[in-house]
SELOTI-719974 format. One record per atom (N, C-alpha, C): residue in three letters; x, y, z. Coordinates in pm, whole numbers, padded with zeros to 5 digits, always signed. Each point is the difference from the previous one (the first is absolute). Example, Ala and Ser with C-alpha at 12.3 -4.5 7.8 and 13.67 -1.06 7.14 Angstrom:
ala+01319-00569+00780 ala-00089+00119+00000 ala+00090+00120+00000 ser-00035+00105-00072 ser+00082+00119+00006 ser-00077+00109+00073 
***
This chain:
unk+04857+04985-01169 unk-00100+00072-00075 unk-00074+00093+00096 unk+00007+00107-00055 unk-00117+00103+00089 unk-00105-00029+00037 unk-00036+00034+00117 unk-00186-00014+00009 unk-00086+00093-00060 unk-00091-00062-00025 unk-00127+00101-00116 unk-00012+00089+00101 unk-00088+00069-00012 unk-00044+00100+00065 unk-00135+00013-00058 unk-00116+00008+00045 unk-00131+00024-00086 unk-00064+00136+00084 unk-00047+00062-00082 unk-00074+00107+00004 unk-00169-00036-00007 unk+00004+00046+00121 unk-00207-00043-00008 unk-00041+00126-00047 unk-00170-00035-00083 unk+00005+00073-00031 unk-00104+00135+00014 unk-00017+00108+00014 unk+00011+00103+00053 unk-00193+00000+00025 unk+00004+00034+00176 unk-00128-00028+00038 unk-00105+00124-00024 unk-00109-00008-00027 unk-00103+00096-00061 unk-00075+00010+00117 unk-00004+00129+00040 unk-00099+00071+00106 unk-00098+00042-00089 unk-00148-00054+00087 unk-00095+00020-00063 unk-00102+00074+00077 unk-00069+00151-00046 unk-00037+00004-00177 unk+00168+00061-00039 unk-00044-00014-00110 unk+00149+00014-00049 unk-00052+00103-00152 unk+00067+00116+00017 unk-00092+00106-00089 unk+00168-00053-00139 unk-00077+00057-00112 unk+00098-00008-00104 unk+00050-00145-00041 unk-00054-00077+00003 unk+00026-00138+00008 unk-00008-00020-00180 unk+00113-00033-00038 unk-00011+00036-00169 unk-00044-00196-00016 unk-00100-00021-00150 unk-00020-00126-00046 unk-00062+00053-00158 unk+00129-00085-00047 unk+00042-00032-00164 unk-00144-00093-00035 unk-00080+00006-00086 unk-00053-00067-00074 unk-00001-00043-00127 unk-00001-00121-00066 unk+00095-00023-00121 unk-00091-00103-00093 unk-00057+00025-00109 unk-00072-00080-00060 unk-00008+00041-00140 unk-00060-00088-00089 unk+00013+00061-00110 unk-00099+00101-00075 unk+00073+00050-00071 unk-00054+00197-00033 unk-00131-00014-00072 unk-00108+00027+00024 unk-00132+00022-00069 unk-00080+00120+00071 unk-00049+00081-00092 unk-00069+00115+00018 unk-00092-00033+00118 unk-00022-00047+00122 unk-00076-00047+00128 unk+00087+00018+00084 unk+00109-00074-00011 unk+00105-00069+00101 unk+00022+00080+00164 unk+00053+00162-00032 unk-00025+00087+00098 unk-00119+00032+00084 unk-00138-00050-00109 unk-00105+00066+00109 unk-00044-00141+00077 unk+00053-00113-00070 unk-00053-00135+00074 unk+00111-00002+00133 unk+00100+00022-00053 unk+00100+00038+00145 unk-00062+00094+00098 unk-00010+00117+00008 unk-00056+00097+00047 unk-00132-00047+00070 unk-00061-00086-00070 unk-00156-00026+00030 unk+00044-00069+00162 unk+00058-00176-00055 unk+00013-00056+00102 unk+00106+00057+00126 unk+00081+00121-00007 unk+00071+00032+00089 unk-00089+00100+00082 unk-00077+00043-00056 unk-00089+00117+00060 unk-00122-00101+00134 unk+00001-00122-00060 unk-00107-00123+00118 unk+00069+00038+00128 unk+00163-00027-00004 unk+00086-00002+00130 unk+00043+00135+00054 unk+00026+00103-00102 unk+00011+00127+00006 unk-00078+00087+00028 unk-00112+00003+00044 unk-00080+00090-00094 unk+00073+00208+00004 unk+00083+00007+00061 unk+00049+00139-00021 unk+00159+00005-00091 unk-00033-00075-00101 unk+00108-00001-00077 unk+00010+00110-00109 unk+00115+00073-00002 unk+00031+00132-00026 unk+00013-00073-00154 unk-00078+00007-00132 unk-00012-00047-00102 unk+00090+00094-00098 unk+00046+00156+00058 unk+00061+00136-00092 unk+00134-00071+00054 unk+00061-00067+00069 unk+00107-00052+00012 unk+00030-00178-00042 unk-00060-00002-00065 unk-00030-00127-00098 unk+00076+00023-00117 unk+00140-00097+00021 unk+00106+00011-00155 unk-00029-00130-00088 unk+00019+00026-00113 unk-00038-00137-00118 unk+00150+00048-00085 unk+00056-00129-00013 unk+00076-00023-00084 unk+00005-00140-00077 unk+00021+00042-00143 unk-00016-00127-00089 unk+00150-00071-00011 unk-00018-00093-00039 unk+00149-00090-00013 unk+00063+00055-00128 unk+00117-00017-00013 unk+00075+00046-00157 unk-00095-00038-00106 unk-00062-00134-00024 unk-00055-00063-00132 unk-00137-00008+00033 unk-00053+00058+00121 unk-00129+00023-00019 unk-00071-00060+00008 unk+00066-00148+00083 unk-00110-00095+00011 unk-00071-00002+00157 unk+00085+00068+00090 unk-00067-00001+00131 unk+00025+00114+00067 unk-00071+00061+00081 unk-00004+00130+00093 unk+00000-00018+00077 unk+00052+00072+00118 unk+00001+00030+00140 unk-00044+00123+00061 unk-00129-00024+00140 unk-00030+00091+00009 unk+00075-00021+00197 unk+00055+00163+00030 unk+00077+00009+00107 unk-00084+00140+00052 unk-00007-00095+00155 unk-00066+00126+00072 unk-00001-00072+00146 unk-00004+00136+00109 unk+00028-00006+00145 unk-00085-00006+00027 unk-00033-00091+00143 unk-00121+00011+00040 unk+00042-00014+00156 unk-00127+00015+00114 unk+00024-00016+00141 unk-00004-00121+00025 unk+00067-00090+00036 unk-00035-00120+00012 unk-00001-00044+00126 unk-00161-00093+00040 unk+00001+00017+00129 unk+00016-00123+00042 unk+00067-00115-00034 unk+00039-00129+00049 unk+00014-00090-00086 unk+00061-00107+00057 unk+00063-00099-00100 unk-00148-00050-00052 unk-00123-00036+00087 unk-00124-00050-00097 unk-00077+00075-00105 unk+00019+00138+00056 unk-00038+00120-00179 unk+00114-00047-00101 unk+00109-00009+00006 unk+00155-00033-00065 unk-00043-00110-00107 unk-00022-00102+00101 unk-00043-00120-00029 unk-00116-00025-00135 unk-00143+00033+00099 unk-00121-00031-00065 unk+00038+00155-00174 unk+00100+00101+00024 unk-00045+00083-00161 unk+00130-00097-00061 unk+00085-00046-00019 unk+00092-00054-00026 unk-00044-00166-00107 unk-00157-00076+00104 unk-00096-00066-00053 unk-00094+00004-00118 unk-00059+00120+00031 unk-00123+00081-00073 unk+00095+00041-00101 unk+00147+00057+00011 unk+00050+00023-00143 unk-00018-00106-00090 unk+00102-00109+00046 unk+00005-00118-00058 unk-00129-00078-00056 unk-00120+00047+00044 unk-00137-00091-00029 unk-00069+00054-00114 unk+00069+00149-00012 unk-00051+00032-00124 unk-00008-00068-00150 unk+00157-00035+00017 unk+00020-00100-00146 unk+00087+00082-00103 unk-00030+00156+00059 unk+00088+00072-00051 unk+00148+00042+00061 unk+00076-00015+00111 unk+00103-00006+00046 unk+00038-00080+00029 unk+00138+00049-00056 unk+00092-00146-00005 unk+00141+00006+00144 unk-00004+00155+00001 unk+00094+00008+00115 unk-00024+00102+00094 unk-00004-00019+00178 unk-00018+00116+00075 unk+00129+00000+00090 unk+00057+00079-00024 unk+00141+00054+00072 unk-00044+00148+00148 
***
C-alpha cells in the first residue's frame, strides 16, 4: 500500500491584507449590520462598500463575505467568538 502523503496546511503571514471570512446565519433584516457591527470592534478599517450579502436559495439564511487585514491568529480568534456570541451566527468560515 502506498504511503499517504499529507499536505500541511498553508501558513498565513501576518498582517495578511485580503483575508476573505464567510459569515452565515439566519436572514433577518439586522443580520448584516450586527455582522458589520461586531467585525468593525476587531476591524475598525473595514472597507464596508466591499461587503457582499447573499441569501440561501429558500431564504432562510444569508451570508455576509468580506476581506479584511488580519493581524493574527488572536484578532482571528477573539472576531470568530464575538460572531458566535451574538446568537445570531451559526457559521464563520
Amino acid at each position: 500500500m502506498a504511503e499517504e502523503t499529507k499536505q500541511a496546511a498553508p501558513k498565513i503571514e501576518f498582517p495578511c491584507p485580503d483575508y476573505p471570512i464567510k459569515v452565515i446565519g439566519r436572514d433577518g433584516p439586522d443580520f448584516q449590520d450586527v455582522v458589520i457591527e461586531v467585525v468593525r470592534i476587531h476591524v475598525p478599517d473595514l472597507d464596508i462598500t466591499k461587503v457582499e450579502l447573499q441569501g440561501s436559495s429558500k431564504g432562510t439564511f444569508t451570508s455576509v463575505r468580506m476581506k479584511i487585514t488580519a493581524t493574527g491568529h488572536e484578532q482571528l480568534k477573539a472576531l470568530h467568538e464575538d460572531l458566535l456570541e451574538t446568537g445570531r451566527v451559526t457559521m464563520v468560515i
